[in-house]
C-alpha positions, 0 to 999 in steps of 0.5 A: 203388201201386207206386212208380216207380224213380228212375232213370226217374222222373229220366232226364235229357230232354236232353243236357246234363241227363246227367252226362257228361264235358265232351267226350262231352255236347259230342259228343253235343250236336254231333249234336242241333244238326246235328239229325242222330244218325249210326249209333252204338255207345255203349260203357261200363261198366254204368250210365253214361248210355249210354241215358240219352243215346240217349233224351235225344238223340231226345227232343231232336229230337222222333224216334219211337225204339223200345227194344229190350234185345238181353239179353232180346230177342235171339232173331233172329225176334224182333228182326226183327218189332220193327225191321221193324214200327218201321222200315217205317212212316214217323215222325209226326213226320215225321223219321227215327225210331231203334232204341236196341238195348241191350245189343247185346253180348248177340246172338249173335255167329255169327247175330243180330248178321250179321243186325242189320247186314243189318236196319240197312242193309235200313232205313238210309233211315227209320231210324238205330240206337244201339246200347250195349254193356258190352263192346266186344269181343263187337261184331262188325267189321261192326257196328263199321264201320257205326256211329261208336264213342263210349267212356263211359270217364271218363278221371282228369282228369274223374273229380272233375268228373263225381263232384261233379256225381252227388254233387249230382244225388243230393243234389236227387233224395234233396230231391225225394222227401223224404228226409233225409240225412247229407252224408257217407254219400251221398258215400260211396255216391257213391264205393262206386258210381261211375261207375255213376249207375243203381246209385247211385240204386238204392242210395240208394232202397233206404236212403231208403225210410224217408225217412232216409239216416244213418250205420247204412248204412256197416256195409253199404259197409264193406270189413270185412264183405268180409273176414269173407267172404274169411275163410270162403273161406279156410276152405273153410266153405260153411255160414258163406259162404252164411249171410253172402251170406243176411245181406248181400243188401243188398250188390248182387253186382257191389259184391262182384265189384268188391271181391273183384277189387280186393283179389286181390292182398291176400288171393289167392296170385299163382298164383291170381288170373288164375284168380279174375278168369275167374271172376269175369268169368263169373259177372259175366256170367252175372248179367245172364241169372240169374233168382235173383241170390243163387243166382249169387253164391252158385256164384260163391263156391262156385268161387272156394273149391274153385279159388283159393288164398289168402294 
């Protein structure tokens, strides 16, 4: 029997269950209460409860809503058969019924995404549109106007809030299924991963799935295995850095992005590091179409090592 992902199996139902800065959850909140869900744009890095709180927000108020990933289904013929065959028939439920669009960042710019705002005001009457982006920016002006922008941002001041409350959350969750564990390495995968909630469960079910979370894990968060690799790129050792990415498969790409960035300015020349980030930026965005994530990281290594000049 194949074993469900935690991330759905424990997807908050309502708002205030989603780990949420105080002032978005009351945001959010607002609009369930008024039972009325405006035209949205939900912006934020990865893995921060933008669906999550789309989801939560129509199962609240009981609306049909469809599901529909711009990275995967971003094809505009595609995109209109799904919205027109939702859209045009009327909610069960008898209220207005919603498109959540994720990844809307993923529509081409020139084409699908003029065609999306067409498709939102063609079937504004019966239906709303939430729409989550990883990048603002990639979102065209027109789809900008047409829907209120809520930023996922956590801002310092909640940093602490909102880290204890998905220390605890994964603590319930880790119970739930059983595991044992050590306080201090869920905390330390909490931190490794924050603020992104879905990577942190991905990451925490992998480790579990011997019923136990002790100390052995640390090895694979710790920043010394990251300089063994900086190590073989300075040395230009392709052998060396493509048998460390095989032995760290552990290691979610984007972990690796992430640390490589924010230890540039230790281990890169500072001529070099404006050329690191673009390849990191285009790698990072590359992994979300690859069908081999090992593949990608393993070209991103590659450039990096034939571009960058390190210390």
């Amino acid at each position: 029997m194949e074993q469900k992902l935690w991330v759905e199996k424990y997807r908050p139902k309502s708002i205030q269950e989603c780990i949420l800065p105080q002032q978005l959850k009351d945001t959010f909140q607002q609009f369930v209460d008024d039972k009325n869900i405006p035209n949205l744009l939900l912006t934020g890095s990865a893995g921060t409860g933008k669906t999550s709180v789309a989801k939560a927000m129509c199962n609240e108020l009981g609306a049909d809503y469809i599901v529909i990933n711009g990275s995967m289904k971003g094809n505009i013929d595609t995109l209109r058969n799904e919205i027109q065959s939702f859209a045009s028939t009327v909610s069960l439920a008898g209220g207005r019924k919603y498109v959540i669009l994720d990844e809307a960042d993923y529509l081409n710019p020139q084409s699908t995404q003029p065609a999306l705002r067409n498709f939102m005001e063609e079937f504004s009457r019966n239906c709303g549109f939430i729409l989550t982006c990883n990048f603002r920016n990639r979102i065209i002006d027109p789809l900008h106007s047409r829907c209120s922008v809520v930023d996922f941002r956590i801002h310092s001041g909640s940093k602490p809030r909102v880290a204890a409350e998905l220390y605890r959350r994964a603590k319930t969750i880790l119970e739930s299924e059983g595991v044992t564990y050590d306080d201090k390495v869920v905390a330390e995968v909490v931190k490794k991963y924050f603020p992104d909630f879905r990577r942190t469960l991905n990451q925490l079910q992998f480790y579990g799935s011997d019923k136990s979370i002790d100390s052995g894990i640390l090895s694979l968060l710790s920043d010394s295995v990251l300089d063994t690799l900086v190590g073989y790129l300075k040395e230009k050792n392709f052998t060396k850095m493509r048998t460390w990415v095989g032995e760290n498969t552990d290691n979610d790409p984007q972990v690796i992005f992430r640390k490589i960035y924010d230890t540039a300015n230790k281990n890169v020349k500072e001529g070099s590091i404006p050329n690191l980030i673009l390849i990191l930026a285009d790698y990072q965005y590359k992994s979300a179409f690859v069908a081999d994530a090992e593949v990608n990281l393993v070209a991103c290594l590659t450039e990096i090592m034939m571009k960058v000049d390190f210390k």
